[in-house]
C-alpha positions in Angstrom: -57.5 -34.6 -15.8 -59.6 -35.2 -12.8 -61.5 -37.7 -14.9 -58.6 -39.8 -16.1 -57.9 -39.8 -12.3 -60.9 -41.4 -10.9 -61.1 -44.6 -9.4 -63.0 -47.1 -10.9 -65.9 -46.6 -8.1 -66.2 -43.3 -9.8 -65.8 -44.9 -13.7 -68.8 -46.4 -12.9 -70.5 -44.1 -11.0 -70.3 -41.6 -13.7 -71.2 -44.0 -16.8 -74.5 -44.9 -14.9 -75.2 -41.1 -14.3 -74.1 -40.5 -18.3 -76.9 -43.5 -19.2 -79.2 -42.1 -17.0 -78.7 -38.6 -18.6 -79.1 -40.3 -22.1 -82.4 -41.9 -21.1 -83.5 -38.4 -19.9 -82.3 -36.7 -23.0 -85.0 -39.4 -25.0 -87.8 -38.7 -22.6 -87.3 -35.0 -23.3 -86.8 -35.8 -27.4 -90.1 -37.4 -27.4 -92.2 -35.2 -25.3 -91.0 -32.4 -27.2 -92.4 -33.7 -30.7 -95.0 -30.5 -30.3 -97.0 -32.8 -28.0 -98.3 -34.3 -31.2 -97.1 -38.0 -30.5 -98.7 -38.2 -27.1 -102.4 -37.0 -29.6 -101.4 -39.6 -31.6 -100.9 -41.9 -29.2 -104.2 -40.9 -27.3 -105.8 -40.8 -31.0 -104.7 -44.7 -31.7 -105.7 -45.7 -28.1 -109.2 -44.5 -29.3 -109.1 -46.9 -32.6 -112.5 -48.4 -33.0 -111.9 -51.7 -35.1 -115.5 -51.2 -36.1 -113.3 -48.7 -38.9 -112.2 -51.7 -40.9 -115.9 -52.4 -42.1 -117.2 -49.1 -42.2 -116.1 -45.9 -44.1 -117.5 -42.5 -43.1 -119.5 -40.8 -45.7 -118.1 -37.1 -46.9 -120.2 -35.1 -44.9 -119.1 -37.2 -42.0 -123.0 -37.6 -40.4 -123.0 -41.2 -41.9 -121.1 -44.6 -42.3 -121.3 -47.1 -44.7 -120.5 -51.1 -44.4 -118.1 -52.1 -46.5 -120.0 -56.2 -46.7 -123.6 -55.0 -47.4 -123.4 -51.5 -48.2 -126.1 -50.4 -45.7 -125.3 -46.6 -44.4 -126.2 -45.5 -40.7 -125.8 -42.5 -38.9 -123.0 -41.9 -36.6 -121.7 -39.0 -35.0 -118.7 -40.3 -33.2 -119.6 -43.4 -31.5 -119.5 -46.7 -32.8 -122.2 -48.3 -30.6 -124.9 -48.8 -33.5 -122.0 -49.4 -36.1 -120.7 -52.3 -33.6 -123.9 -53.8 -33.3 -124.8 -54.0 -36.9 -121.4 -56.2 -37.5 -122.7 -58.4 -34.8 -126.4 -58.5 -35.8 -125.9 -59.1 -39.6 -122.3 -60.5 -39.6 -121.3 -62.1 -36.6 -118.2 -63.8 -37.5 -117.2 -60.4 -38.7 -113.9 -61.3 -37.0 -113.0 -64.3 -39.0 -113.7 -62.4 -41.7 -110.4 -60.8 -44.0 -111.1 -57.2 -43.8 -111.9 -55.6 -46.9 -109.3 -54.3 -49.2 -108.9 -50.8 -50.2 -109.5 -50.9 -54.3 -110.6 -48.6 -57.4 -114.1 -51.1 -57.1 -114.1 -50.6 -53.7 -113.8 -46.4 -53.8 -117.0 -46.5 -56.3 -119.2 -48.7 -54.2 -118.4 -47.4 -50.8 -119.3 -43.9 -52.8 -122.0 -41.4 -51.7 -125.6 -42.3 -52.7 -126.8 -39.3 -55.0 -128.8 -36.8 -53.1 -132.6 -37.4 -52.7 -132.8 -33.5 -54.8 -129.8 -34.0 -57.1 -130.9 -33.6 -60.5 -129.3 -37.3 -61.2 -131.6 -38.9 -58.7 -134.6 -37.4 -59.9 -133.9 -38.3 -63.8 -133.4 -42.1 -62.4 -136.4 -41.8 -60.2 -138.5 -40.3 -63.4 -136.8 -42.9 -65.5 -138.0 -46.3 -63.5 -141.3 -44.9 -63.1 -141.6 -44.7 -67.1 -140.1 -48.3 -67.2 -143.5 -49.4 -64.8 -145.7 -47.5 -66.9 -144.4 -48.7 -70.3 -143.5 -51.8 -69.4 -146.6 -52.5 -67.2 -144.2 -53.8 -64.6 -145.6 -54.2 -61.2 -144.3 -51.5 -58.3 -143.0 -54.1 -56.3 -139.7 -55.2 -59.1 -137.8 -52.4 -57.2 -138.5 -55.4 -54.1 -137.0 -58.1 -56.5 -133.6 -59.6 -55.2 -132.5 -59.6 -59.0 -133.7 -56.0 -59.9 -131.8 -54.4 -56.8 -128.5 -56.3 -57.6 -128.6 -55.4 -61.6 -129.6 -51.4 -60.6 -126.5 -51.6 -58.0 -124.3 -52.8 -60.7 -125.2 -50.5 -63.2 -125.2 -47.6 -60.7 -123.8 -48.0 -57.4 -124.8 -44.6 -56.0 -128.5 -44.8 -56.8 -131.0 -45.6 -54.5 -133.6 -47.6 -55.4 -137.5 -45.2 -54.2 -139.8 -47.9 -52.1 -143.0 -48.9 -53.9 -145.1 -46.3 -51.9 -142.5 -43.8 -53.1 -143.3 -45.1 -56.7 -147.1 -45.3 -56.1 -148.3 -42.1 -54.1 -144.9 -39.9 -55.7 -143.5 -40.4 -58.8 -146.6 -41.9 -60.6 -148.6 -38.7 -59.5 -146.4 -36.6 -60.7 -146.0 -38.0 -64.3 -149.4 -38.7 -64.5 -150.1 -34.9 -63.7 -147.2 -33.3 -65.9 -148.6 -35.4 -68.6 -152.0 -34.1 -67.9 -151.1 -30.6 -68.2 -148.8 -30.8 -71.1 -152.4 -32.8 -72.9 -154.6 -30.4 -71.8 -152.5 -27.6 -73.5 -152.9 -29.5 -76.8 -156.6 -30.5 -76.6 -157.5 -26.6 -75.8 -156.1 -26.0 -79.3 -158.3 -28.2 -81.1 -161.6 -27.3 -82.6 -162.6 -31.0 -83.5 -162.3 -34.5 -82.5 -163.9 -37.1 -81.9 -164.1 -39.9 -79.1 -164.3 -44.2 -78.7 -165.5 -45.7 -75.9 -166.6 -48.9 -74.4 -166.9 -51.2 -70.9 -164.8 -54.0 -69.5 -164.8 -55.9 -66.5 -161.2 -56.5 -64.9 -159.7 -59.1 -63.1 -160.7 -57.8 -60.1 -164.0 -58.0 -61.1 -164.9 -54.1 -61.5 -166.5 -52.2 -64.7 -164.1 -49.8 -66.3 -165.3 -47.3 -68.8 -162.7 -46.1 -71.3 -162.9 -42.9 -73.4 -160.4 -41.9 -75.9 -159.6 -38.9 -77.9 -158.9 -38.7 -81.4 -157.8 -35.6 -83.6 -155.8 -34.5 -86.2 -152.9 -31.7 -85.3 -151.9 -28.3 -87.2 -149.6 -30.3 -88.4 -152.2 -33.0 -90.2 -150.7 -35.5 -87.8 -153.6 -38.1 -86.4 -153.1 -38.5 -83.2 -154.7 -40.7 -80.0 -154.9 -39.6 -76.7 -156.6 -41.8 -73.3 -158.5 -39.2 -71.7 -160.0 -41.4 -68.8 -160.3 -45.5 -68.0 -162.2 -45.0 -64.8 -166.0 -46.9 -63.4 -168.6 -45.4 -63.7 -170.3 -43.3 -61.2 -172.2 -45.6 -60.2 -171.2 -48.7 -60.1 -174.8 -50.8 -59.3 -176.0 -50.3 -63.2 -174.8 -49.7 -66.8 -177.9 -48.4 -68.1 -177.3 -45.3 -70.8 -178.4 -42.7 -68.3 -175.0 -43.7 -66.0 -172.9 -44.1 -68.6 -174.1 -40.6 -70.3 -173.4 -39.2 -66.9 -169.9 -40.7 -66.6 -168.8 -39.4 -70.1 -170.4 -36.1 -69.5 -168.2 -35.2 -66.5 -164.7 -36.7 -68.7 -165.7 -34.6 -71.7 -166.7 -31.2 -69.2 -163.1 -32.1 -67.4 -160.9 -32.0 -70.8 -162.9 -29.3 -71.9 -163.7 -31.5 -75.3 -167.9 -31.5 -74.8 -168.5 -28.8 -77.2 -165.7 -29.8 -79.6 -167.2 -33.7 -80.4 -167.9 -34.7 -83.9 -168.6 -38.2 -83.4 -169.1 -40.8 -80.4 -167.6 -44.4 -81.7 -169.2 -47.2 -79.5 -170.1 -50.9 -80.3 -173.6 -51.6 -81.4 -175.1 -52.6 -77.2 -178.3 -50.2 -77.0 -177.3 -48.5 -73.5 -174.2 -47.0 -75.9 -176.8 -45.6 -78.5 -179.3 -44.1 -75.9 -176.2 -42.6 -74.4 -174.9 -40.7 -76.5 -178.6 -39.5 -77.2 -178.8 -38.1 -74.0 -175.3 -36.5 -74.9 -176.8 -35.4 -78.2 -173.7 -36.5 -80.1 -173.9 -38.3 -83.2 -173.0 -41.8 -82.9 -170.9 -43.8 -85.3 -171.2 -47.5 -84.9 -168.1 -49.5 -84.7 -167.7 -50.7 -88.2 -165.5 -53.9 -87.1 -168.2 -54.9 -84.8 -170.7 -54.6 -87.7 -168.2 -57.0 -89.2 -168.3 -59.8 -87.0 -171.6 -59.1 -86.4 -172.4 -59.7 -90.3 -169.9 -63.5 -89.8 -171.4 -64.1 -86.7 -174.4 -64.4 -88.4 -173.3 -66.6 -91.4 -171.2 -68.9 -88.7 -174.9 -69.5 -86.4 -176.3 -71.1 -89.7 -176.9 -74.6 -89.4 -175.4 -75.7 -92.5 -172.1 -74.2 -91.2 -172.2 -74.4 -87.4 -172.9 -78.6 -88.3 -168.9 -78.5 -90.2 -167.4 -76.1 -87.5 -168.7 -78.2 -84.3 -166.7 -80.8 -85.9 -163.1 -78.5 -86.2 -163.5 -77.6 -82.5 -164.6 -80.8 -81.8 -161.0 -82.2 -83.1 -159.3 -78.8 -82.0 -160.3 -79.0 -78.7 -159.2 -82.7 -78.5 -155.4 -81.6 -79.6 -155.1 -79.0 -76.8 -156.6 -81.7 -74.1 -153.9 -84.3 -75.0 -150.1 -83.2 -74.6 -149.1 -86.7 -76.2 -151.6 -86.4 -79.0 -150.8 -83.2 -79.7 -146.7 -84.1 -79.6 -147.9 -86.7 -82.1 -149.2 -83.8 -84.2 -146.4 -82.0 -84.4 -143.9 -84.9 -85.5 -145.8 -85.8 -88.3 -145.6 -82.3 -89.5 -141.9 -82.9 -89.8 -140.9 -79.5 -89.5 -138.2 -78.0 -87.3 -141.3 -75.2 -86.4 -144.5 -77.2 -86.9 -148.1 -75.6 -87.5 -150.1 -75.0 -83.9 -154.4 -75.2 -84.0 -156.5 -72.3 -83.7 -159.5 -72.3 -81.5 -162.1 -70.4 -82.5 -163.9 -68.2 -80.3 -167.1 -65.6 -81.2 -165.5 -62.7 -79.5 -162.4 -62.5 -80.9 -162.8 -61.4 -84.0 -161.9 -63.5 -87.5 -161.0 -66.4 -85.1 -163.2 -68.7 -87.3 -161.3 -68.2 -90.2 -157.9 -68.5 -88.0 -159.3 -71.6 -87.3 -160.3 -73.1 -90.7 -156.7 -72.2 -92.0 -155.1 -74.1 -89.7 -157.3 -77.0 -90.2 -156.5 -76.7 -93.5 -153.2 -76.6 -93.4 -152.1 -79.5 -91.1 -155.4 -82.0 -92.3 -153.0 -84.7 -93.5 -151.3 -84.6 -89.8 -154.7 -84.3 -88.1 -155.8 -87.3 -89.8 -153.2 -89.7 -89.3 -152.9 -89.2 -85.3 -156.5 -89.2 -85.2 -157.4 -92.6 -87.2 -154.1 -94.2 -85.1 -155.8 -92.9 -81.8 -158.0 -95.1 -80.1 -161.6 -93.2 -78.9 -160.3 -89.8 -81.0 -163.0 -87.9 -82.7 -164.1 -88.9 -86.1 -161.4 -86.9 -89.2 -163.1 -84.5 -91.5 -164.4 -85.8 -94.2 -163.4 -84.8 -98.0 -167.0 -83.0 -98.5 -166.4 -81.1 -95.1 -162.6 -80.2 -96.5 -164.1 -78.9 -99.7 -166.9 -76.7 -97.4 -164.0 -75.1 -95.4 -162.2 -74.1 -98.2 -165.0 -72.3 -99.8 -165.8 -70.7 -95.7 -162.3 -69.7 -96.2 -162.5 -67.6 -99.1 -165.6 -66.1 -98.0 -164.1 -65.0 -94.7 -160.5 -63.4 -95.9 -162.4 -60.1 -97.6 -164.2 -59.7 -94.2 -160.3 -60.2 -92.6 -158.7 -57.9 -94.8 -161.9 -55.3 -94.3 -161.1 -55.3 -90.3 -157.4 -55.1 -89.9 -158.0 -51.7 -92.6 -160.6 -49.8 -90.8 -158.7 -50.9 -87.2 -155.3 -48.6 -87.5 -154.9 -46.0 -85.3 -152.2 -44.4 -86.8 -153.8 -43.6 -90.7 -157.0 -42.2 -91.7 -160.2 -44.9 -91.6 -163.3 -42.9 -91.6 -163.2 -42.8 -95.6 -162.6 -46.4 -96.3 -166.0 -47.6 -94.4 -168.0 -46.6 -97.5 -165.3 -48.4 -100.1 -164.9 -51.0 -97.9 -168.4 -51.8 -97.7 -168.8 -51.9 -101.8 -165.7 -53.5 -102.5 -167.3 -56.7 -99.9 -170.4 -56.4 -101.3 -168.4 -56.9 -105.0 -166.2 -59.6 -103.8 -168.6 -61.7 -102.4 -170.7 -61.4 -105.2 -168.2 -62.3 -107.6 -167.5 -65.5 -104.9 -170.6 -67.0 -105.7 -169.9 -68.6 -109.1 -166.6 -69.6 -107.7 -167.9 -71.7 -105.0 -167.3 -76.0 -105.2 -169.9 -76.6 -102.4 -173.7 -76.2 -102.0 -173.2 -75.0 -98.6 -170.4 -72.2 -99.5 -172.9 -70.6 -102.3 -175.6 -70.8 -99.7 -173.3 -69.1 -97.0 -172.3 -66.3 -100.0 -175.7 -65.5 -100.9 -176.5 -65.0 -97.2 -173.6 -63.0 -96.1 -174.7 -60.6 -99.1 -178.1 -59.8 -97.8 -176.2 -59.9 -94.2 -174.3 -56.9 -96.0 -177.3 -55.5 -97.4 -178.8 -55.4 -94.0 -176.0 -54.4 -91.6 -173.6 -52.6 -93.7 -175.4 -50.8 -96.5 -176.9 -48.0 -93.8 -173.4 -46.8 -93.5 -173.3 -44.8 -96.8 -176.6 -42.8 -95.4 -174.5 -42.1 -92.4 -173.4 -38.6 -92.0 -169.7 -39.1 -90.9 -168.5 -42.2 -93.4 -170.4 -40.0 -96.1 -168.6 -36.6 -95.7 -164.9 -38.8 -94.5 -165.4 -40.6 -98.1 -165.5 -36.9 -100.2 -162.9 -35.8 -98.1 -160.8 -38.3 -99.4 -158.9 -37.7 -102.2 -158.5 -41.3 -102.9 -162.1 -42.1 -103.6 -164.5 -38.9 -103.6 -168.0 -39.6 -105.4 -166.4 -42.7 -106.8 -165.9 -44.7 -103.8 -169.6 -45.1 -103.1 -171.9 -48.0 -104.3 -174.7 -45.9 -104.9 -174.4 -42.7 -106.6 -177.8 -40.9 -105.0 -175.9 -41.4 -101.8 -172.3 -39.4 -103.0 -175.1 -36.8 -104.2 -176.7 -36.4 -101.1 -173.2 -36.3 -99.1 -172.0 -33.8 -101.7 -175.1 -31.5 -101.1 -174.5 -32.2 -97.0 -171.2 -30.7 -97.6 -172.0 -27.7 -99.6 -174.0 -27.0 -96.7 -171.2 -27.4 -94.2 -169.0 -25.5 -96.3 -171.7 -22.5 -96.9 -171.6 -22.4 -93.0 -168.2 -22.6 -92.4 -167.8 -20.1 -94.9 -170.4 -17.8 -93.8 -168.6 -17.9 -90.1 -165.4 -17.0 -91.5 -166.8 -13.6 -93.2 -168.5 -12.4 -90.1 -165.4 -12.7 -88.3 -163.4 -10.7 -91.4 -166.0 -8.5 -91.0 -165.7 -7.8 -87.6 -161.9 -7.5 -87.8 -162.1 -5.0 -90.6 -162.0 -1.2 -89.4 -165.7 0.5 -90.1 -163.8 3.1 -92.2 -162.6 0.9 -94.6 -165.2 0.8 -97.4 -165.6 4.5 -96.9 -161.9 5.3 -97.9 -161.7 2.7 -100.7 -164.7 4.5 -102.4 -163.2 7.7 -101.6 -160.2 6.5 -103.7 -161.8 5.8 -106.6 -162.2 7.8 -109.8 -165.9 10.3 -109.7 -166.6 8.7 -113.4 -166.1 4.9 -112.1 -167.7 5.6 -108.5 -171.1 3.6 -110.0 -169.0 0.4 -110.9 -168.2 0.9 -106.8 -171.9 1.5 -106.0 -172.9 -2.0 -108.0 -170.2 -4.0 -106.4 -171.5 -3.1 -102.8 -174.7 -3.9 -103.8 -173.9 -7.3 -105.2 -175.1 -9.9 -103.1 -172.0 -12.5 -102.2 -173.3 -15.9 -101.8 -172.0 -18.4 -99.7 -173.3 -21.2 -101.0 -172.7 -20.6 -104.5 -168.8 -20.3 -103.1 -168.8 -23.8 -101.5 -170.3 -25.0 -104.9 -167.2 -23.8 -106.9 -164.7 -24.9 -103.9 -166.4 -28.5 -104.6 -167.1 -29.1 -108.1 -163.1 -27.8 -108.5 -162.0 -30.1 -105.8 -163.9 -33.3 -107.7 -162.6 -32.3 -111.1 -158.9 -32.6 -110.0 -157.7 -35.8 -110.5 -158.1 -38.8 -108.2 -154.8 -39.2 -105.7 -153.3 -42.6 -105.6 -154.6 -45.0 -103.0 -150.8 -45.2 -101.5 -151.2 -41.3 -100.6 -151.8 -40.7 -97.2 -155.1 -38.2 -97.3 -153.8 -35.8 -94.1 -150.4 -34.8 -96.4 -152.6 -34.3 -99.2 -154.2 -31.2 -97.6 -151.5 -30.7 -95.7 -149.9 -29.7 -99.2 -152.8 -28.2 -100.8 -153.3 -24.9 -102.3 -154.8 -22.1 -100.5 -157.6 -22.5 -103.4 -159.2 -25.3 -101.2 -158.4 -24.2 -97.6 -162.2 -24.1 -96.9 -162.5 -27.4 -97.8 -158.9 -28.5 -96.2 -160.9 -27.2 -92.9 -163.7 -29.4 -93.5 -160.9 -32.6 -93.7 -159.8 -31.9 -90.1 -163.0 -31.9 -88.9 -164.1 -35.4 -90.1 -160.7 -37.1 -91.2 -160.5 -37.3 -87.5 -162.9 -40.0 -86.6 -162.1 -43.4 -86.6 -163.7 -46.0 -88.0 -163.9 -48.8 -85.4 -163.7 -48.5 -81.6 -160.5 -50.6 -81.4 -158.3 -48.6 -79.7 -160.3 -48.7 -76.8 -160.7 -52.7 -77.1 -157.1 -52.0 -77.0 -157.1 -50.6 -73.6 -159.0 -53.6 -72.1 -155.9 -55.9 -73.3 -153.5 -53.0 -72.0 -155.7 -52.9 -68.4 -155.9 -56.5 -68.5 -151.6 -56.8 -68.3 -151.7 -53.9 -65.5 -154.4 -56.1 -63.4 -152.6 -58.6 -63.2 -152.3 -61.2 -60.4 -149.3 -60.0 -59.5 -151.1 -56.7 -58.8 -155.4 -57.4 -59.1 -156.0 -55.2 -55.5 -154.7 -51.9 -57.5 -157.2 -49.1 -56.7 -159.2 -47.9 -59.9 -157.6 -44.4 -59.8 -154.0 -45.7 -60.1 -155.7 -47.9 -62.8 -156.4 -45.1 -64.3 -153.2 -43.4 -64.1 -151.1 -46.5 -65.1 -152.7 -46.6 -68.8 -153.1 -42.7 -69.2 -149.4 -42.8 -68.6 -148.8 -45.6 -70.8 -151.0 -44.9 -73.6 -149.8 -40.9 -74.0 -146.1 -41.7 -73.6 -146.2 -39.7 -76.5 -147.4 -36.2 -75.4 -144.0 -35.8 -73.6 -142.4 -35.4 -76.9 -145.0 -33.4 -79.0 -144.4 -30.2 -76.7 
């Protein structure tokens, strides 16, 4: 009642105490939230707007810009953060800020850990793509490389070059060692190539490779070394014999070498004389050797001064050349080949090109003022008899220069079926000049390639062969003399392999067999231990019954032969690992020249001769990783 009784003083009065008590009431309502709204209000008074470009990282040490992706370390102040923004985007503030979205979560993501088993697969990966793809170690500095790896794979961290050089290529380079050195100490035969070449950089590299066949009659190549010599002032044959002693002693191989394949210089002979290995010359170097001569002949250097005469003239003139190519009218026209003595069979690359684009050749050059002179009709005719002379010599290199099949046994074939070819060429040629050129590449043949069926290696590699045995020499005293060479090596190898029965054998053994046999029969006992086992006479009936058996076909591949051969002949299937193994031409490490010449490259000439050396042992046994 006392309220309906109030004068308005008091109305009034009481509804500003009643406010008042209201606005009290709200003060108390929020500060009694738990306190947490007064946090939260400390906690956004705090708000660094630095947090709209960076994201923490999940462990919270590190932050990440959301407009270059750059990470730095933070823990708790924004100071370093801030002054990125202003350093690398200053007109961050104009910027829109970035927008929360599935793209975004993956980019802003944590970089792989520098021991997570991810990372170190990429890392081993891109250091195979350098080695395989010779690719310099600065791509992982290309613009373009480091946007396409971000794209593919946000989270990876591209290693620095260093990391690549002095890291990740040692420790390929040494887990492929080890898992090569495991195979070569299972081997009991191979044999080795080797040559020089001067780089880029102008430094002398010698390259040794290893050849062998597995247990599994696979041929396989290995790069054991590409390193200078030890000393670098000379390349006489006592420093090179040095320099491939101390490969051969590293791998372990020097006792295990059948054959040393080299080109035909006289500092390789004398050094593997010092070595005391046999040395096989490289049969495609006899080759060009054998053209090279033919080519130096007046009557034939006169006709091929005049095709580099004209091809030299179509390379020096981009408008004569065009000219060349339109009268072809072809969509792909015919290009010139220059010859050049090194390369090998780049003569006859030459001539057929020549020959196959005269008509064109002719018209730009009689419509070409102060152009050399066309070929004649005469020096047309020559070049086509050149040409037929030259292919068997073609055909004879690209065979004996595989590294993937057996070539040992097809030097001695090879070298008759020329000798046949050529000699069958002569009644076939139209010119003067090309029977002149025939009859002297025969006695060329005579000369430079007839000692090979005396040779030791291509001798017992042609017998091995089941393709061509006796009948794949030209001379039948020199299959004789091979086959008595091999009775020899068999007796020997046969002779080994009894000893070590022997010594396996318990001493009591002969003593229990007699005691078990009958005391009537013990004198047919007595006269079989006194017969007198010869070794020889066993390699004898190995051999005569391995020649008997018919010839294989020339598609078979020799290694699967034995591979699949009875136990009758597993003396002689021995025999074939031992000399099946050597190659017939030192191509593969010619080879490694072309591969060291993409590695020094100008992008990279100032590499240092041990990761030279690393690079193409990588490279070149990318293989090994998947044999163990």
């Amino acid at each position: 009642m006392n309220r309906y009784l109030k004068r308005p003083n008091d109305i009034s009065t009481s509804i500003s105490i009643e406010e008042t008590g209201n606005e009290n009431e709200e003060e108390r309502e929020n500060s009694t939230i738990g306190g947490e709204t007064n946090k939260s209000k400390r906690a956004r008074h705090g708000f660094s707007e630095v947090w709209n470009y960076f994201q923490k990282t999940t462990d919270k040490r590190n932050a990440k810009c959301q407009l270059c992706g750059k990470i730095y370390k933070t823990s708790g102040n924004t100071s370093n953060l801030l002054d990125h923004l202003k350093r690398s985007h200053p007109s961050y503030n104009q910027l829109p800020k970035p927008t929360k979205t599935i793209d975004n979560f993956f980019n802003n993501s944590v970089s792989y850990d520098t021991e997570s088993a991810r990372k170190k697969e990429l890392d081993k990966a891109l250091m195979s793509l350098i080695a395989t793809d010779v690719q310099p170690f600065s791509v992982v500095e290309d613009t373009g490389f480091r946007d396409f790896v971000r794209c593919l794979d946000p989270r990876y961290v591209l290693p620095s070059r260093n990391t690549l050089k002095n890291v990740l290529m040692v420790n390929m380079y040494n887990e492929t060692k080890s898992k090569l050195q495991t195979i070569l100490n299972g081997l009991q035969h191979c044999a080795i190539t080797t040559d020089l070449w001067t780089s880029r950089a102008n430094e002398s590299y010698l390259t040794v490779t290893c050849h062998f066949v597995t247990r599994d009659f696979v041929l396989r190549t290995a790069v054991l070394s590409t390193k200078k010599l030890l000393c670098s002032t000379n390349h006489n044959a006592e420093n090179i014999s040095i320099s491939m002693r101390a490969v051969l002693e590293e791998w372990g191989l020097m006792e295990k070498v059948v054959a040393v394949v080299s080109d035909n210089a006289s500092s390789m002979l004398k050094a593997c004389e010092l070595l005391q290995k046999r040395n096989l010359p490289c049969f495609a170097h006899t080759i060009n050797l054998v053209v090279q001569d033919c080519l130096a002949q007046d009557y034939v250097k006169t006709t091929l001064g005049k095709c580099k005469k004209i091809v030299s003239y179509f390379k020096s003139s981009t408008i004569s050349y065009e000219k060349f190519k339109a009268d072809q009218g072809r969509d792909m026209p015919h290009s010139l080949k220059q010859e050049v003595p090194t390369r090998w069979n780049s003569a006859l690359r030459m001539v057929e090109s020549i020959l196959l684009t005269n008509n064109s050749i002719s018209n730009v050059l009689l419509m070409t003022p102060k152009a050399p002179l066309p070929l004649t009709a005469d020096d047309i005719e020559f070049l086509q008899d050149l040409k037929q002379l030259l292919m068997p010599f073609d055909s004879a290199t690209v065979q004996t220069s595989s590294s993937a099949a057996v070539t040992i046994s097809l030097v001695v074939p090879l070298t008759c079926g020329l000798f046949k070819s050529l000699d069958e060429l002569k009644s076939a040629m139209k010119t003067s000049e090309g029977h002149q050129a025939c009859i002297f590449l025969l006695e060329r043949i005579k000369k430079r390639l007839f000692p090979y069926e005396e040779r030791t290696v291509t001798r017992l590699g042609t017998l091995l062969d089941p393709r061509f045995k006796k009948e794949g020499f030209l001379f039948p005293s020199n299959a004789d003399g091979g086959t008595q060479f091999l009775q020899n090596v068999l007796s020997g190898m046969n002779k080994n392999n009894t000893m070590e029965q022997d010594n396996l054998e318990p001493s009591c053994s002969k003593n229990i067999h007699q005691s078990s046999q009958p005391p009537l029969l013990k004198f047919v006992g007595n006269k079989i231990a006194s017969k007198v086992r010869s070794h020889q006479v066993d390699a004898i009936i190995s051999l005569r019954q391995y020649f008997e058996n018919e010839n294989a076909a020339l598609e078979i591949d020799p290694l699967q032969y034995w591979k699949n051969s009875s136990g009758q002949m597993s003396l002689i299937k021995s025999c074939s690992l031992r000399y099946l193994c050597v190659p017939a031409t030192s191509t593969e490490a010619e080879r490694m020249f072309s591969k060291t010449g993409a590695i020094i490259s100008e992008r990279r000439s100032s590499l240092k001769p041990k990761n030279v050396d690393m690079l193409l042992f990588v490279n070149k046994n990318c293989w090994v990783s998947k044999e163990l």
